[in-house]
TORFI-653294 format. One line per 10 residues: number of its first residue (from 1); their letters; for each residue y, x, z of C-alpha. Coordinates in steps of 0.05 Angstrom, whole numbers. Layout:
<sites>
NUM	A	Y/X/Z | ...
</sites>
This chain:
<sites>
1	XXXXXXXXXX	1658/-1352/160 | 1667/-1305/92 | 1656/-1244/129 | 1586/-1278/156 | 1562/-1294/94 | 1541/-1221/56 | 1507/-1214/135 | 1467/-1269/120 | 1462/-1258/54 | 1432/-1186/68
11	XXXXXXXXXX	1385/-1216/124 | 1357/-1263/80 | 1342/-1209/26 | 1308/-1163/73 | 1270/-1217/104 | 1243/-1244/42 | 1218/-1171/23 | 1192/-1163/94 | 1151/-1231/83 | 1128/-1201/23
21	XXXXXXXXXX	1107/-1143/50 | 1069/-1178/109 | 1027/-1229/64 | 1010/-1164/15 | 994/-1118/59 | 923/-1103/62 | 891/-1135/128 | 827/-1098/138 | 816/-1022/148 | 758/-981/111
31	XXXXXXXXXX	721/-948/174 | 677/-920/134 | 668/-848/145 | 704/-792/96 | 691/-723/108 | 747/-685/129 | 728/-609/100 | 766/-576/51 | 753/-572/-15 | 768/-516/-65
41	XXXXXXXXXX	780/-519/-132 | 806/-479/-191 | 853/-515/-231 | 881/-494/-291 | 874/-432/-266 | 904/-444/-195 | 873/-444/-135 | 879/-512/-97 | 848/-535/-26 | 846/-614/-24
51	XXXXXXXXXX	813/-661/30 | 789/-710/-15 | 810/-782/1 | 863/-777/51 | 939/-759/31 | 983/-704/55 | 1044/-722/95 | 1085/-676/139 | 1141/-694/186 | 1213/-653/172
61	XXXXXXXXXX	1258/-679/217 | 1265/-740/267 | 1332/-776/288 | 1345/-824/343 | 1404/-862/300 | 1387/-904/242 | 1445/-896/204 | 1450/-818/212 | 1381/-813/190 | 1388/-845/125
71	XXXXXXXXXX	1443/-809/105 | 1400/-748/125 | 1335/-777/79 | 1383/-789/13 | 1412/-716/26 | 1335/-688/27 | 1312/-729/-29 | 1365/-712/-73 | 1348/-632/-62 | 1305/-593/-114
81	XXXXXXXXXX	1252/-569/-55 | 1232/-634/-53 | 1226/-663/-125 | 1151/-655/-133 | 1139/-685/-68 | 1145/-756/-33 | 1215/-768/12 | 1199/-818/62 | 1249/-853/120 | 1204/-885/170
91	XXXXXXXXXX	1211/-909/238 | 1167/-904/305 | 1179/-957/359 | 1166/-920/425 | 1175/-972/502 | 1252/-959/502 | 1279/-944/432 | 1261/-933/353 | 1256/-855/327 | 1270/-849/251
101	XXXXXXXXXX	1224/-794/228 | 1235/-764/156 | 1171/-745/129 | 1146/-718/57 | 1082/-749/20 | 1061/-669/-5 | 1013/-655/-64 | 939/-651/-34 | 943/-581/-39 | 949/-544/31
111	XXXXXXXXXX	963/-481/-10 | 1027/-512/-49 | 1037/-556/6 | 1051/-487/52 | 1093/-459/1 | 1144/-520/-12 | 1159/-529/77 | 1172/-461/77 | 1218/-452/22 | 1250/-510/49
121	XXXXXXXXXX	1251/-482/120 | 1278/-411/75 | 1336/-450/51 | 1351/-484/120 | 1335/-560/99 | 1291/-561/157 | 1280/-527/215 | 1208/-531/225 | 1153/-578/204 | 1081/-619/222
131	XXXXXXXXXX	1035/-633/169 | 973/-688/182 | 924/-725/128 | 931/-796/131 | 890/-853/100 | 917/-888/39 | 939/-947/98 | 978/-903/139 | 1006/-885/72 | 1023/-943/50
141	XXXXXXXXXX	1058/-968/114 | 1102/-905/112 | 1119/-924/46 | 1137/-997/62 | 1176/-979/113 | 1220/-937/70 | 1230/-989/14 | 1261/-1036/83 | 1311/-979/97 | 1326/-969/14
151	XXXXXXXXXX	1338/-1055/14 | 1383/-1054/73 | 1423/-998/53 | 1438/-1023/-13 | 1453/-1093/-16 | 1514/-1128/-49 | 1560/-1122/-1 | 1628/-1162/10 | 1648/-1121/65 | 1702/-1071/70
161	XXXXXXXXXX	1733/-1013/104 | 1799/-1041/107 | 1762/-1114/141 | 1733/-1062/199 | 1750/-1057/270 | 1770/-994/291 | 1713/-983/336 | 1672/-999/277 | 1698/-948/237 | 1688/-895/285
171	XXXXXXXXXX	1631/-904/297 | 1617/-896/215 | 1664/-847/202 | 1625/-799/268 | 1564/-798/231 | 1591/-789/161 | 1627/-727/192 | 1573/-702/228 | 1525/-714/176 | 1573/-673/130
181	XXXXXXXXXX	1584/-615/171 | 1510/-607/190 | 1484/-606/114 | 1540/-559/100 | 1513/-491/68 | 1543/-450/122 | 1508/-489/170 | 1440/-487/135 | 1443/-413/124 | 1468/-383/183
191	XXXXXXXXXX	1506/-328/147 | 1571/-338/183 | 1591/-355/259 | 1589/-435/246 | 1578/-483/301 | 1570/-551/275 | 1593/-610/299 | 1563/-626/372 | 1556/-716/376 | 1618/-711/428
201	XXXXXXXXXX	1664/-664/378 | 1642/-713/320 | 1661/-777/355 | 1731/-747/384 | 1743/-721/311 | 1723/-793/284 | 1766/-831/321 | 1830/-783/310 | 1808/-792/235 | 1815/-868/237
211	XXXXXXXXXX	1871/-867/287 | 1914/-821/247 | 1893/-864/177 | 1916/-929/206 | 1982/-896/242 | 2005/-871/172 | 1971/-917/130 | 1924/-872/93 | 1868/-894/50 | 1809/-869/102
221	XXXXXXXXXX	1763/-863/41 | 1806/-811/6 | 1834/-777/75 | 1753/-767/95 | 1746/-745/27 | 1793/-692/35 | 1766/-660/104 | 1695/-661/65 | 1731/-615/9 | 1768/-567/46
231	XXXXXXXXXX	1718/-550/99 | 1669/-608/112 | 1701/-619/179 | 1682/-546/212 | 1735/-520/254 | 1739/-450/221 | 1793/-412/191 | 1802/-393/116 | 1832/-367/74 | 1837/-302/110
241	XXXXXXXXXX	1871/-255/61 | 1917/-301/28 | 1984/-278/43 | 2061/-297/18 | 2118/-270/-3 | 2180/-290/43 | 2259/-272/48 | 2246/-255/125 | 2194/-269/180 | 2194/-312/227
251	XXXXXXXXXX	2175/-332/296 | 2090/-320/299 | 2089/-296/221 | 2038/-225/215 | 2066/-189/170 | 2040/-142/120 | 2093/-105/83 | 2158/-98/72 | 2192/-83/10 | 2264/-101/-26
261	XXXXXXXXXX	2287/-145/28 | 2222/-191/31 | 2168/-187/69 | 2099/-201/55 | 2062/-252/116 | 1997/-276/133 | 1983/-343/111 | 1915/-361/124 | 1891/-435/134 | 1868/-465/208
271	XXXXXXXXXX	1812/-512/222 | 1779/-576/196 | 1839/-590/148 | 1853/-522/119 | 1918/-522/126 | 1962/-463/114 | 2008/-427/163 | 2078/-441/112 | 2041/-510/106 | 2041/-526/178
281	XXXXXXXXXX	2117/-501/184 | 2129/-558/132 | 2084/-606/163 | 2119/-589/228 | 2192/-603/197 | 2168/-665/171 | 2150/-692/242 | 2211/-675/271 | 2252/-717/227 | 2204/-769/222
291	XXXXXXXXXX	2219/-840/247 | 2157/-874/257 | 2147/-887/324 | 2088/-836/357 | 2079/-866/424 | 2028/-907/381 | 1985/-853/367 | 1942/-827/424 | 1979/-768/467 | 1926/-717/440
301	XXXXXXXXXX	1946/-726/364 | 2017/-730/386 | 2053/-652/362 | 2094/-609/405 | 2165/-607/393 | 2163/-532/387 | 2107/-502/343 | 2062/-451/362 | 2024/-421/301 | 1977/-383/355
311	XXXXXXXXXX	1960/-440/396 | 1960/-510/358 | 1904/-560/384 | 1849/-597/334 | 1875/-656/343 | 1948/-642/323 | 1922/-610/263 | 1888/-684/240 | 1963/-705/258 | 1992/-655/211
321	XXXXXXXXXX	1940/-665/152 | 1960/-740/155 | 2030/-735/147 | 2023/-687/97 | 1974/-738/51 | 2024/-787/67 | 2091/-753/49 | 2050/-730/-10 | 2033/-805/-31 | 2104/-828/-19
331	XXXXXXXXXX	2125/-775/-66 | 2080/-792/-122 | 2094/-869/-116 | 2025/-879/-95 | 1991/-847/-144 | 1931/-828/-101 | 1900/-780/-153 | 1966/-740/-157 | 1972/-730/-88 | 1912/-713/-65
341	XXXXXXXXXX	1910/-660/-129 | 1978/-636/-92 | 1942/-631/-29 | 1915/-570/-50 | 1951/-542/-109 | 2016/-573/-97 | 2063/-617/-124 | 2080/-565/-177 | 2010/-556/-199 | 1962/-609/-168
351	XXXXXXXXXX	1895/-588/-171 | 1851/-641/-216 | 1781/-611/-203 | 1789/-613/-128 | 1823/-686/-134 | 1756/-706/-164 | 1720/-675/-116 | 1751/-714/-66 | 1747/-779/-106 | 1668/-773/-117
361	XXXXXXXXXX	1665/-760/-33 | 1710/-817/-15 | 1665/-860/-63 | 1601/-838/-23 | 1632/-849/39 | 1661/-922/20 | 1595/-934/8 | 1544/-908/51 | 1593/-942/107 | 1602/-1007/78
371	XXXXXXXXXX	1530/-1013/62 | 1517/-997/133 | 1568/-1052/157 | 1534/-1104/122 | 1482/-1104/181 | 1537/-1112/226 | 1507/-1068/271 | 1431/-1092/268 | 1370/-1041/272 | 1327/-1053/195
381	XXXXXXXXXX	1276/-1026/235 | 1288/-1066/298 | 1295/-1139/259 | 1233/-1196/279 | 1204/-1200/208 | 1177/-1116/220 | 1140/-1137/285 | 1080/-1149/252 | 1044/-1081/256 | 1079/-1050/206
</sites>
């Protein structure tokens, strides 16, 4: 019954401000006529062209998942583009489902209006874009219906990660990822060969996340964390001049001098977890003499027993990450900080910066997922109390 109660909590919250919003809102429509031309004015020395009377809203993006499109309308709302205009999460209830459109509440100005969508569409926020005037009801119901979605996404809430199913969890954790990868910068500008995340890729990567964090008993926060950091869960190399000095090559090592008896290799990183070649040699020795028992993971996260640097699948490479963060934690005595520092500098010299980094994304992610559980899978758009025309 304790894990019922923030549910009903929460439900009782939203419904009260969705009674609110039913007795307040305004029950009769002005049909009297406004005239839709233009204006133009000069002010302050600008040129602006208003249609008095009606507000400016344009539609940026649309999403069929509720979930993935609020973590999509806090990204946009939080970017400069957008801080002299109106960020708006609404909903559309078509026969067989709800569409979440994102849409923007733009200064009556068509001129400044044109110039903000497409230095948004510049910057690859958005892809394209449909601007409409709308009465001040219209405007108000968009507006309602985002302060629903900004209630039920931040409510006290008694649930967490660790209380999930795994099913659950996924099914958070595929949308966090893909929501990550897609707002990437390399995604948004198209400057390098970056496919991002297709649904199906997302879900399989999702639920090797959350397999591979319960098998080795990761904190999923911090591990999710850590795939945001080093490459926001794109599978594409990096790294792709570092090199190392060795005593002598070995079996798949490039090599790209020679000199005194050493030899310098290749040692670029591989995939979502950017994990080096000499790293993955490690990580590789560490599985062979480990003694947990891997007939519990899944057979796709399960390494060969001989590695091939050339040909390593995705998968194995979530395997390898999570031993690594765990042999890491068992070496600092649990000292989560320290090892996820080491994760990327090293034991020797853990990185603090990027140990933050990963701290302020596995606080996000805690979050945003756990606020989302607290509707135990329920629709804020979809619940009775909304029914009533708004």
């Amino acid at each position: 019954m304790k894990a019922v109660r923030p549910l009903v909590a929460a439900l009782a919250t939203i419904a009260a401000a969705g009674y609110a919003g039913f007795r307040l809102w305004p029950r009769e429509v002005d049909i009297r006529p406004i005239p839709l031309a233009p204006t133009w004015e000069s002010i302050g020395g600008r040129a602006v062209v208003r249609l008095p009377g009606r507000f400016l809203v344009a539609e940026i993006a649309s999403y069929d998942d509720e979930f993935f499109a609020y973590l999509m309308f806090t990204y946009l709302r939080a970017k400069p583009v957008f801080r002299s205009a109106e960020v708006l999460l609404t909903y559309r209830k078509l026969p067989n489902r709800i569409v979440y459109p994102i849409q923007v509440r733009l200064e009556n100005d068509l001129l400044s209006a044109a110039f903000l969508l497409a230095g948004a569409r510049k910057s690859g926020l958005i892809r394209e874009s449909s601007s409409r005037y709308v009465p001040a009801e219209t405007l108000h119901r968009l507006q309602y219906q985002t302060s629903v979605f900004l209630t039920a996404y931040n409510l006290p809430s008694g649930v967490r990660l660790e209380h999930l199913t795994k099913a659950d969890l996924s099914g958070y954790v595929r949308r966090f990822v893909r929501f990550k990868a897609l707002t990437d910068a390399r995604t948004r500008s198209k400057t390098e060969p970056v496919q991002p995340l297709t649904s199906a890729e997302a879900q399989q990567l999702a639920a090797d996340i959350v397999a591979v964090s319960d098998f080795y008993l990761l904190p999923l926060d911090f591990f999710l964390g850590i795939g945001a950091m080093e490459n926001n869960y794109l599978d594409v190399e990096g790294d792709l001049k570092n090199a190392i000095w060795k005593r002598h090559a070995e079996k798949g090592d490039i090599v790209l001098k020679r000199k005194r008896g050493r030899v310098l290799v290749l040692n670029q990183s591989s995939g979502v977890w950017q994990i080096t070649r000499e790293t993955l040699r490690y990580a590789h020795r560490l599985y062979l003499r480990d003694s947990r028992e891997y007939s519990r993971l899944p057979a796709r996260l399960r390494p060969p027993r001989e590695l091939d640097l050339g040909d390593i699948e995705s998968s194995a490479l979530t395997t390898y990450a999570g031993l690594i963060f765990r042999d890491l934690l068992d070496r600092c005595h649990g000292d989560v900080a320290l090892a996820v520092g080491a994760y990327n500098g090293g034991l020797g010299n853990p990185n603090p910066r990027y140990a933050e980094g990963v701290a302020m994304v596995a606080e996000y992610a805690r979050h945003v997922m756990e606020q989302a559980a607290v509707l135990n899978g329920r629709s804020a758009a979809g619940m009775s109390f909304l029914s009533s025309g708004h």
